[in-house]
N, C-alpha and C positions, 0 to 999 in steps of 0.2 A: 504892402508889407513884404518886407522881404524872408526870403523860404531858410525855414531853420537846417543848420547843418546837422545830419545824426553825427552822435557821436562813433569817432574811430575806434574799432573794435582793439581787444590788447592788443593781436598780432603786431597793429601798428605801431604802438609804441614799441614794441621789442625792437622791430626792424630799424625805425630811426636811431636806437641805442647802437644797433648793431654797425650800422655806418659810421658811428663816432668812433667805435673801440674794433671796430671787426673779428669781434670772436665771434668764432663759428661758433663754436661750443654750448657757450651762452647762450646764443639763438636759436636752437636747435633744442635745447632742455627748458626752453620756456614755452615754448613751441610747444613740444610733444605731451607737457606736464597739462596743458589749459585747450587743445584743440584736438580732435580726431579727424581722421581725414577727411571723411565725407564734410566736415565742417569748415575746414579748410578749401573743399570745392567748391560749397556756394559762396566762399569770400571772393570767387575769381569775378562774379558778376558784380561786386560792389561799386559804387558810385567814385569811389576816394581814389586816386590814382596810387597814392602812398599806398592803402590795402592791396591793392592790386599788384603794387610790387613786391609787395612783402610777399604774398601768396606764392607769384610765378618762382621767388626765388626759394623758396621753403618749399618748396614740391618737390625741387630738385637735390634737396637733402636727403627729403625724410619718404618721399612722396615713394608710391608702390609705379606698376604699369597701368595700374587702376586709374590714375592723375592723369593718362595720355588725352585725353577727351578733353578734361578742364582745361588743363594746356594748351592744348591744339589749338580751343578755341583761342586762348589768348595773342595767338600769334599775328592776329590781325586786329590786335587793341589798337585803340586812337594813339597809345603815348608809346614812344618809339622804346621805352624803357622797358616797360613792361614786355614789350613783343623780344626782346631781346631777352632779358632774361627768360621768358616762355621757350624760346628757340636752346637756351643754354640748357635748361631744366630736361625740357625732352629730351636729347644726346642722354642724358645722367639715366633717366627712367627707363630709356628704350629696351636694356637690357635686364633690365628686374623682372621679367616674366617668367614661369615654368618655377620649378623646386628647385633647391639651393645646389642638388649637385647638377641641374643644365643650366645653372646662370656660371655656375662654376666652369663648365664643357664650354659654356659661351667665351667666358674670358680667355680661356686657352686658345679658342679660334683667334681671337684679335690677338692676340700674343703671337701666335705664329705668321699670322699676313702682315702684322708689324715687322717681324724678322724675315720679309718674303720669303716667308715657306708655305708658296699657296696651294702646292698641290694637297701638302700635308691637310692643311685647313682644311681646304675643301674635303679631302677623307673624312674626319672629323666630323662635320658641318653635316654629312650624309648619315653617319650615325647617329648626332643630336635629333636630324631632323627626321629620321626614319621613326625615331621616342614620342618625338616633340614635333608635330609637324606644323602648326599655329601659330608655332615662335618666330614669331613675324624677324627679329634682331639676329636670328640664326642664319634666316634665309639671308637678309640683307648684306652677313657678312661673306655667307658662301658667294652670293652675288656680284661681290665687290673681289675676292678673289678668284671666281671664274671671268671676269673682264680682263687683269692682268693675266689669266694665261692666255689670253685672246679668245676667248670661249664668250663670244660678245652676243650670239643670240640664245645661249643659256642662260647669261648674266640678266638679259632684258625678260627672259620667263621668269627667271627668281625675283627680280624686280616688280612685274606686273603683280606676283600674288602677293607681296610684303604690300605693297600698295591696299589689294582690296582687306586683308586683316589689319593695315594702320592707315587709314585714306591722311594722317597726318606726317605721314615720314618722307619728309621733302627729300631728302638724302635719297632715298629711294628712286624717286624721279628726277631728281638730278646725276642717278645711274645711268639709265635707261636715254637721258639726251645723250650722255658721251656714249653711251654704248651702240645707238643710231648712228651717230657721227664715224664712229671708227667702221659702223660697216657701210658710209656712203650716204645715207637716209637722209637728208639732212632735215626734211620737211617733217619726218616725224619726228627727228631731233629738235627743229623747232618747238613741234608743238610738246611735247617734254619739258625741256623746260620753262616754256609757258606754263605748263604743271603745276612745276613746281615753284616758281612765283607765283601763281592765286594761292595756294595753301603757305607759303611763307614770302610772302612781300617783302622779306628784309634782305634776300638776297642777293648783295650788289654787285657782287662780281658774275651769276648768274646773269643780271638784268645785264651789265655790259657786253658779256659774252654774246647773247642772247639779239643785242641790237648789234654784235657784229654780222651774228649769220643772216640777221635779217639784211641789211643791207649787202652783202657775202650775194645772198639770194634772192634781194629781190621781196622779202613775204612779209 
C-alpha cells in the first residue's frame, strides 16, 4: 500500500500563487491573516519541500530574531532551495533584535560602513552596544568595520562573541578567516572558514577560497 500524502498546509498554496504573480504583498497578508509565528516554525520541520520553501521565505518577510533558530537550522536542508532561501532570510532577520530605536541605531551603523565612515560606525556601534550588549548584528557590524580600519584582532573578538550569541551567523565566521589571514594566521584562517561552511554549506566561493589555502598550505 502505498503511504498517503498529508495534505499541504495553506502556506503552500499562497507560496505557489506567489511564484505565478510575485506579489509580495499578497503573500505576506495571507501569511500573517492565517499563521502566527511560532506556527510558521514548526512548518520548517515539514516533510513537503514546497512548505519548506514557503516557510524559509516568509520568515524573511515577516519573521522577528526569534526565527534565527528555525532558520539556521534550515540551512543545511536536503533541497538546495530551501537552504538558499534560509541563508536569504537570515541576512533580513539578523537585524530585528533590540527596540525599535537600536534597530534603528543599527541601520545607521550600516549606513555609515556603506559610506566608509568606519570610524564613525564604530563610535556609534560602542554606544548601541554599551545599551545593548547582546545585539549580536551590532557587534557584527562594528566587527566588519574595525577589520577595515585594520583593527584585525579586535575585529576577530567582536566576531568570536556574535558567534557564541548566534552559533548561526556564518558572516561572522567568515570575518574572523579574513581577519586571521590579514594577520598571517592562516591555519586558523583555515579553520574559520571551515566554520563557517559546516553552519552554511552553501558557500561556494568560501569553499573555493578555502581549497586555495589548503592547497596554498598544504592542510
Amino acid at each position: 500500500m502505498n503511504p498517503i500524502n498529508p495534505i499541504p498546509p495553506r502556506l503552500t498554496s499562497f507560496y505557489l500563487e506567489y511564484l505565478q504573480h510575485h506579489d509580495v504583498s499578497q503573500f505576506i497578508d495571507r501569511t500573517v491573516r492565517y499563521y502566527t509565528q511560532p506556527t510558521l516554525f514548526r512548518l520548517t520541520t515539514s516533510t513537503q519541500v514546497e512548505t519548506r520553501r514557503a516557510v524559509a521565505l516568509i520568515l524573511g518577510f515577516v519573521g522577528t530574531y526569534q526565527a534565527n533558530h528555525a532558520l539556521g537550522k534550515l540551512l543545511t536542508d536536503e533541497d538546495r532551495s530551501v537552504r538558499l532561501l534560509a541563508e536569504n532570510s537570515l541576512k533580513n532577520i539578523w537585524p530585528r533584535d533590540g527596540s525599535e530605536k537600536q534597530r534603528h541605531d543599527l541601520y545607521e551603523i550600516m549606513r555609515l560602513i556603506s559610506q566608509q565612515h568606519f570610524e564613525e560606525a564604530v563610535r556609534c556601534a560602542n554606544i548601541l552596544l554599551e545599551e545593548f550588549p547582546l545585539f549580536a548584528e551590532a557587534r557584527n557590524q562594528r566587527a566588519i568595520a574595525l577589520f577595515a580600519l585594520g583593527s584585525f584582532q579586535d575585529a576577530i573578538e567582536d566576531s568570536s562573541i556574535v558567534l557564541d550569541l548566534n552559533p548561526y551567523h556564518f558572516g561572522a565566521a567568515i570575518g574572523m578567516g579574513h581577519a586571521y589571514l590579514q594577520l598571517k594566521n592562516h591555519e586558523q584562517a583555515i579553520i574559520w572558514f571551515q566554520h563557517a561552511l559546516k553552519i552554511n554549506p552553501n558557500l561556494e566561493s568560501v569553499r573555493r577560497h578555502l581549497e586555495r589555502l589548503r592547497h596554498q598550505f598544504n592542510k
